[in-house]
C-alpha positions in Angstrom: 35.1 153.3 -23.8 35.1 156.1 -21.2 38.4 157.6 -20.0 38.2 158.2 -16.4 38.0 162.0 -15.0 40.8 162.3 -13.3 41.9 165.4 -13.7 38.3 167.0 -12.6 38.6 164.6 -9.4 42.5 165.8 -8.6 41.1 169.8 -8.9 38.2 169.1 -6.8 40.9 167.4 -4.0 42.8 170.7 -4.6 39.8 172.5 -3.5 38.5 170.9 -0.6 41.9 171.0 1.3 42.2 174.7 0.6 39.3 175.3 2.0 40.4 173.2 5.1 43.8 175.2 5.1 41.7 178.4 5.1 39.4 177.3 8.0 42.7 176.2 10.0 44.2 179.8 9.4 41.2 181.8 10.3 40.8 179.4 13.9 44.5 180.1 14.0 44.3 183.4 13.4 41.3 184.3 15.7 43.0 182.5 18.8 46.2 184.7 18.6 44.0 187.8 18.7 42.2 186.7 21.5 45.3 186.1 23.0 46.5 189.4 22.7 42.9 190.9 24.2 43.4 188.9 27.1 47.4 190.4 27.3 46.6 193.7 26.9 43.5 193.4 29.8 46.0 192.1 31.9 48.3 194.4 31.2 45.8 197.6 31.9 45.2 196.0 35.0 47.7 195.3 36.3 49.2 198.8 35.3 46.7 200.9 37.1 46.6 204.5 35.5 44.7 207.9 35.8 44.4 211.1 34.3 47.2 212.3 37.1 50.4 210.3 37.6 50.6 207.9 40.5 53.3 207.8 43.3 55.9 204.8 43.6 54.7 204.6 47.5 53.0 206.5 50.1 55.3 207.3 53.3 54.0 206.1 56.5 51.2 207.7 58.5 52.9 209.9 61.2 49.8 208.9 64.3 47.5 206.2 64.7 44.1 206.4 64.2 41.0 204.8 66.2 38.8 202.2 64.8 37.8 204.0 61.7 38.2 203.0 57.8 38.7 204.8 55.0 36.3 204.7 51.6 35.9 201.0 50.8 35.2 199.5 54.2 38.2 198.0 55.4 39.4 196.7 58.6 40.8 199.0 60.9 42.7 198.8 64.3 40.2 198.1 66.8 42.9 200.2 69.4 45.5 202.2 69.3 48.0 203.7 71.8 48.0 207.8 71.6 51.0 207.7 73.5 53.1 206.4 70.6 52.0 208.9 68.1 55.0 210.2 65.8 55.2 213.3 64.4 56.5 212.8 60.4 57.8 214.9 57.6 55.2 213.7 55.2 57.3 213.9 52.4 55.9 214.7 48.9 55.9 212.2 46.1 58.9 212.9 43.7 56.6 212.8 40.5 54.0 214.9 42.2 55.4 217.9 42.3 58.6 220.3 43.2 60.9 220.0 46.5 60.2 223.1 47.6 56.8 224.3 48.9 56.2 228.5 49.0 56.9 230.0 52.7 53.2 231.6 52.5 51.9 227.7 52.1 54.1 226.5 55.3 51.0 225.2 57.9 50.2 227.8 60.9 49.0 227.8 64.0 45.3 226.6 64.5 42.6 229.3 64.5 40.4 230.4 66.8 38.1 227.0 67.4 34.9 227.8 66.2 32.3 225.2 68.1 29.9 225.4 64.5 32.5 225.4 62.0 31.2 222.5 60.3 32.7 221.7 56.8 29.4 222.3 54.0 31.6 223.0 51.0 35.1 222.3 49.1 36.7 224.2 46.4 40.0 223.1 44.9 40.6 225.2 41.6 43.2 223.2 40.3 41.1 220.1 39.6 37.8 222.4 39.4 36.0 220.7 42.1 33.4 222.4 44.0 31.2 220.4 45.6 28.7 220.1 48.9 29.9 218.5 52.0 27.7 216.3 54.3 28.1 215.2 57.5 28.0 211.0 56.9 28.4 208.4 61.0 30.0 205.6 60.8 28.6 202.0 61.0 29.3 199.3 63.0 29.3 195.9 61.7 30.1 192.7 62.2 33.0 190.7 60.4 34.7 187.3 61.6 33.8 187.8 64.5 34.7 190.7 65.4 33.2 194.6 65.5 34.6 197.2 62.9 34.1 200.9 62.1 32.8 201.3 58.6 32.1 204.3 56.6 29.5 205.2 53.9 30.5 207.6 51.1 28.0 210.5 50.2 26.4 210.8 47.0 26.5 213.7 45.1 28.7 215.5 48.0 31.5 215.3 49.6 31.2 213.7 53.0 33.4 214.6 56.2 33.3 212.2 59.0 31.4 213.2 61.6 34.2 212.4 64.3 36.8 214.0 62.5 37.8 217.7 63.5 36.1 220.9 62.0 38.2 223.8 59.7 40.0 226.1 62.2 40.1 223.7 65.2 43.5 221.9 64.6 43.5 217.7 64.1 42.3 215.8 61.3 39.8 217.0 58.8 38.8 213.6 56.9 36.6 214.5 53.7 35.7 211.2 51.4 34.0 211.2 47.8 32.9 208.9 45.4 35.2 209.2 41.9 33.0 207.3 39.3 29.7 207.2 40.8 26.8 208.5 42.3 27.8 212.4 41.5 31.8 211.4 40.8 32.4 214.5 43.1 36.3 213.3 43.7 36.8 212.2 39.8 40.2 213.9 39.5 41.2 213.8 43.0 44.3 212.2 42.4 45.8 215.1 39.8 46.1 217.5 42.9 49.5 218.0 43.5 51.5 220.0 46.4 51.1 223.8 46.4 47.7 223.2 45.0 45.2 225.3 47.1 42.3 223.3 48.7 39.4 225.3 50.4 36.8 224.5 53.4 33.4 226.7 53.7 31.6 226.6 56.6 28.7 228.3 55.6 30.1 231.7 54.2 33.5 231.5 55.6 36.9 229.9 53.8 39.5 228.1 55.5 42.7 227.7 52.9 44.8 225.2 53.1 47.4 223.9 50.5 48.7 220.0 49.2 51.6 218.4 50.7 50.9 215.2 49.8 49.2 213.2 47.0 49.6 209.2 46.9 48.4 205.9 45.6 47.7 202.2 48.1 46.7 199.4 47.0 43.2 198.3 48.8 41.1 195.4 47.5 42.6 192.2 47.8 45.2 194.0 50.0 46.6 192.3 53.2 45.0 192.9 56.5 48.3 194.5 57.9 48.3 197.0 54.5 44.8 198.3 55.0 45.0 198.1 58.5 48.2 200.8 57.6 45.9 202.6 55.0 42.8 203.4 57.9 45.3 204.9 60.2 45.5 208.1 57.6 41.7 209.0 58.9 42.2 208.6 62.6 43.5 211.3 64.8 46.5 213.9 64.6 48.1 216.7 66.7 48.0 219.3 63.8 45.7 220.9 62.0 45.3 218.9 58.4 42.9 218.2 55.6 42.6 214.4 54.3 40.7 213.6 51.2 40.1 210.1 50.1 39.0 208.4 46.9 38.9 205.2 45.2 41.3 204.8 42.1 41.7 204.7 39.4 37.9 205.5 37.7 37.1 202.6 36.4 38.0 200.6 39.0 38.1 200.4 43.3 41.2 198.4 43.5 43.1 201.2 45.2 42.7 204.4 47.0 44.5 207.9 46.9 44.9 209.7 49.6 45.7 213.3 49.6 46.7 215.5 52.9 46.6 219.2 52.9 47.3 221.7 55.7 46.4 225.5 56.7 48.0 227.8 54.5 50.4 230.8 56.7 48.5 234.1 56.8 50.8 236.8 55.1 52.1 239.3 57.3 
């Protein structure tokens, strides 16, 4: 008579729930790693970081603007009283740079205006950025009901905003590029810091002027009062000034950085 085989039968049992304990783990296993992929995502984005170092906040636009927009296409103001305009300090971002700013880089007195002195060209060693500049119009459009200014961005230039003032002519001198497309001519816009020099060509002629101010706002997804706040950095301003604006950081359009530069003293 033949003894049963129940040892083979007890080894096979061992067998098939290891297997099952195996499978289990490597589900297991598999789900906490995706897990932490999904953490670390969130994390990068909702750390937004660049090759420059970001500003805690900006400080607050010293005039209003018109109904203009900065890169992006967001509402602006559709008015704005030029009567309350405020002149500001425009303080420099603590992690930007040092306090103090050289007396030869204090702002000056307006040239001579100079009814041709369009803007075709911008130099700013520090971040090696030479590029063309364009003259880009604004556009129109309809949203909710209502009419706002939009701007396009130029590709492969720089573009200045056609109502904007002109190098040598005092006001606002607004220049926008595109930082990870289409040329990528403002890539490392945001690592200018103040006492960097920034030039203007107008055909063969430079006008210097030097940072103040470098800072980081949040756009997409932003409140209508915030980028409402945000547009009034492109409108219009008693002294002569240079503002540059980009999308940040590169792989990404959530926010834009905003730098503002102004004529640099002639020695003497």
């Amino acid at each position: 008579m033949r003894r049963p085989r129940t040892g083979a039968l007890f080894i096979s049992c061992l067998f098939v729930l290891g297997v099952l304990l195996l499978t289990l783990g490597a589900i297991m296993f598999h789900a906490q790693a995706d897990a932490s992929v999904v953490d670390l995502i969130d994390a990068v984005v909702s750390t937004p970081q660049s090759r420059g170092t970001a500003p805690d906040a900006p400080p607050t636009p010293t005039a209003p603007s018109e109904s203009v927009l900065p890169p992006g296409g967001v509402d602006a103001p559709e008015s704005a009283d030029p009567e309350n305009r405020e002149e500001g300090t425009g303080d420099v971002p603590p992690d930007t740079t040092d306090e103090s700013v050289p007396s030869e880089a204090l702002p000056a007195e307006p040239a001579e205006p100079e009814v041709d002195a369009l803007p075709t060209r911008i130099v700013a060693p520090a971040i090696e950025l030479d590029a063309q500049v364009v003259p880009v119009d604004p556009e129109d459009v309809e949203r909710n009901g209502r009419t706002v200014r939009t701007w396009p961005v130029a590709s492969y230039a720089a573009g200045w905003h056609s109502d904007s003032s002109r190098p040598g002519q005092g006001g606002n001198i607004v220049i926008a590029g595109h930082n990870n497309i289409l040329g990528e001519v403002f890539r490392y816009l945001s690592d200018l810091k103040a006492g960097d020099e920034v030039i203007l060509f107008s055909g063969d002629r430079p006008f210097h002027y030097v940072v103040e101010d470098r800072f980081i706002v949040p756009e997409k997804g932003a409140p209508t009062e915030v980028r409402q706040e945000n547009a009034r950095w492109i409108g219009a301003f008693p002294d002569e000034r240079v503002t540059l604006l980009s999308c940040w950081p590169h792989w990404s359009n959530t926010h834009r950085v905003i730098v503002v530069a102004r004529p640099v003293r002639e020695p003497g």
